[in-house]
C-alpha positions in Angstrom: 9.1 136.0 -110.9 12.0 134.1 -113.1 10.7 136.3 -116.6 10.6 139.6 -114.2 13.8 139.2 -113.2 15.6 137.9 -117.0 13.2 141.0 -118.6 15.1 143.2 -116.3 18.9 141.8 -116.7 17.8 142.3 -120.4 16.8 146.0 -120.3 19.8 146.6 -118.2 21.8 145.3 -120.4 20.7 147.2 -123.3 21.3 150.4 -121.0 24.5 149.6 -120.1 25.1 149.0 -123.7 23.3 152.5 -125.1 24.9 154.3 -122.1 28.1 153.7 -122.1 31.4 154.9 -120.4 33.7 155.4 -123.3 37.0 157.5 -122.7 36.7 156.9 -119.0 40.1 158.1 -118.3 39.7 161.2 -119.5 36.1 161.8 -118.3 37.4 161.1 -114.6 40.1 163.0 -114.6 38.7 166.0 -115.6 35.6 165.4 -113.6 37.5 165.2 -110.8 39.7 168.1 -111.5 36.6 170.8 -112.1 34.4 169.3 -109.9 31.6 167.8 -112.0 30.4 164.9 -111.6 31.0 161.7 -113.8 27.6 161.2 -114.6 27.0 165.0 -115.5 29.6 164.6 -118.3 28.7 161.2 -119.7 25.4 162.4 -119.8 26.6 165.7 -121.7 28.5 163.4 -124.1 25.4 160.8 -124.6 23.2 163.5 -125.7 25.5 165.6 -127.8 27.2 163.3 -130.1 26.5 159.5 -128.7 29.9 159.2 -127.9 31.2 160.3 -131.6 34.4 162.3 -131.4 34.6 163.2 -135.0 31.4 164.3 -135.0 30.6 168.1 -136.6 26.9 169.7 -136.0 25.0 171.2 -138.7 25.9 174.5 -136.7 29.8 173.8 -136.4 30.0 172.6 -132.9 32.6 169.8 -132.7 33.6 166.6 -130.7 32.2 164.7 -128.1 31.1 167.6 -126.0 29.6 169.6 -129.1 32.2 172.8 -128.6 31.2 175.6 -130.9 34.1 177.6 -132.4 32.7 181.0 -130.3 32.5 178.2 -127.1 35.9 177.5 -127.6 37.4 180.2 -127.9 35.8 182.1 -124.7 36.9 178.9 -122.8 40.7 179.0 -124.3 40.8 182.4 -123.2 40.1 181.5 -119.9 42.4 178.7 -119.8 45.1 180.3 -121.6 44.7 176.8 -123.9 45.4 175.8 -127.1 43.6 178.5 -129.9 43.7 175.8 -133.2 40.2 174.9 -133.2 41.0 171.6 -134.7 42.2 170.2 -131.1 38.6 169.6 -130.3 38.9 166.6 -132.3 40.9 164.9 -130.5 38.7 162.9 -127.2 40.4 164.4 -124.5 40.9 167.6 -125.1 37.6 167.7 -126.1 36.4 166.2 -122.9 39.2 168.6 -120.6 37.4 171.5 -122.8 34.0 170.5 -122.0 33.8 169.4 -118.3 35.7 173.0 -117.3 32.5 174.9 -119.3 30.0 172.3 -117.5 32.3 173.4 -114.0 32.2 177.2 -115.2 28.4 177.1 -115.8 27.4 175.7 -113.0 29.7 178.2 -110.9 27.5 180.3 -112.2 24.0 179.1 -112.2 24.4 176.8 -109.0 21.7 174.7 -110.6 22.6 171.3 -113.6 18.7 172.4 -115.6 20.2 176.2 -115.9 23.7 174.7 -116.6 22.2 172.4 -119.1 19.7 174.9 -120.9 23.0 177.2 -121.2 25.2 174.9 -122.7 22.9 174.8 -125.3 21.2 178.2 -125.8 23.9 180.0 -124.1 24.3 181.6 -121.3 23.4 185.3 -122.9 20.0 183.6 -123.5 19.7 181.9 -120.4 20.7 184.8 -118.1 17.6 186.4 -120.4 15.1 183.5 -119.3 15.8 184.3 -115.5 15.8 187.6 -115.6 11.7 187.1 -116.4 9.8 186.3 -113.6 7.4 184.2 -115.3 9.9 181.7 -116.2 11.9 181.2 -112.2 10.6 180.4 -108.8 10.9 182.7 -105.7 14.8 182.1 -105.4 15.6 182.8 -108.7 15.9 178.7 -110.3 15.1 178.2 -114.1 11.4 176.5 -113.6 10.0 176.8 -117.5 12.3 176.8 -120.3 10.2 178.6 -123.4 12.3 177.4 -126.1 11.3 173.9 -127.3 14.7 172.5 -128.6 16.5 173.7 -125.6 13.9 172.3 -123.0 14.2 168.8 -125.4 17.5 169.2 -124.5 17.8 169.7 -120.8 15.2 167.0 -120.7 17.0 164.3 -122.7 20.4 165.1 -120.3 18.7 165.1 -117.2 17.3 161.5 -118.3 20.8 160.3 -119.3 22.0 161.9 -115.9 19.6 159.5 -114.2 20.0 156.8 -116.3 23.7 156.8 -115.8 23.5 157.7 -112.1 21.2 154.3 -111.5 23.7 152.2 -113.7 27.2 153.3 -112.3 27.0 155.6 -109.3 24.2 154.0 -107.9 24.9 155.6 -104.6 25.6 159.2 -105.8 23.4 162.8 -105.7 21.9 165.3 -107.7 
């Protein structure tokens, strides 16, 4: 019972480690303010840069959040931000940028796999994949995802989602 239970402070202490809550301050405010929830966007920022701010994609996308130049500029235009590309460098507008597409996308797809699989194979592509049959259920939800990297994707956020759902908001739902 005693090695159970000091195996499983050590595994979640490596979690807590590999999952943390960097730039928290930003991340809750701008959770709260477009209605996403904390874990959504930690999740978001675990799996596209690991929490990296200077990071830069083979494809251009930038920041924490992974904000293409074409992503940023449709969500500037809705914000009536900032148009210099080179403020997604900096954490929290970065963060501000990203949680409003999360909050956009899923006022749009009502459902975090859909919101996820357009974040990263947009939502052109997306709206595509659920226009087939084949690939949603009877009320129209995203059941098979036929792109490999993109169902990698939603699969390796959804796992951070729980992963930092069963570590900090313990208490929280889907």
């Amino acid at each position: 019972l005693g090695i159970g239970y000091v195996y499983d402070t050590i595994c979640r202490r490596m979690d807590y480690k590999s999952h943390p809550r960097d730039y928290a301050e930003y991340v809750t405010r701008y959770a709260a303010e477009y209605g996403v929830p904390e874990y959504i966007a930690y999740a978001v920022i675990k799996t596209e840069s690991d929490f990296q701010s200077n990071l830069v994609s083979q494809n251009g996308a930038i920041g924490l959040m992974q904000l293409s130049e074409e992503t940023f500029r449709q969500i500037t235009a809705m914000m009536k931000g900032g148009t210099e590309v080179g403020i997604l460098y900096d954490p929290e507008t970065n963060i501000r940028y990203g949680v409003y597409y999360l909050s956009y996308l899923y006022t749009e797809y009502n459902r975090w796999n859909a919101v996820f699989a357009a974040y990263h194979a947009g939502r052109t592509t997306v709206d595509s994949w659920m226009a087939d049959p084949s690939l949603t259920d009877t009320l129209g939800n995203l059941t098979k995802i036929p792109d490999d990297a993109t169902k990698e994707y939603v699969d390796a956020v959804t796992e951070n989602v729980e992963i930092y759902k069963s570590l900090y908001y313990s208490n929280s739902q889907t």
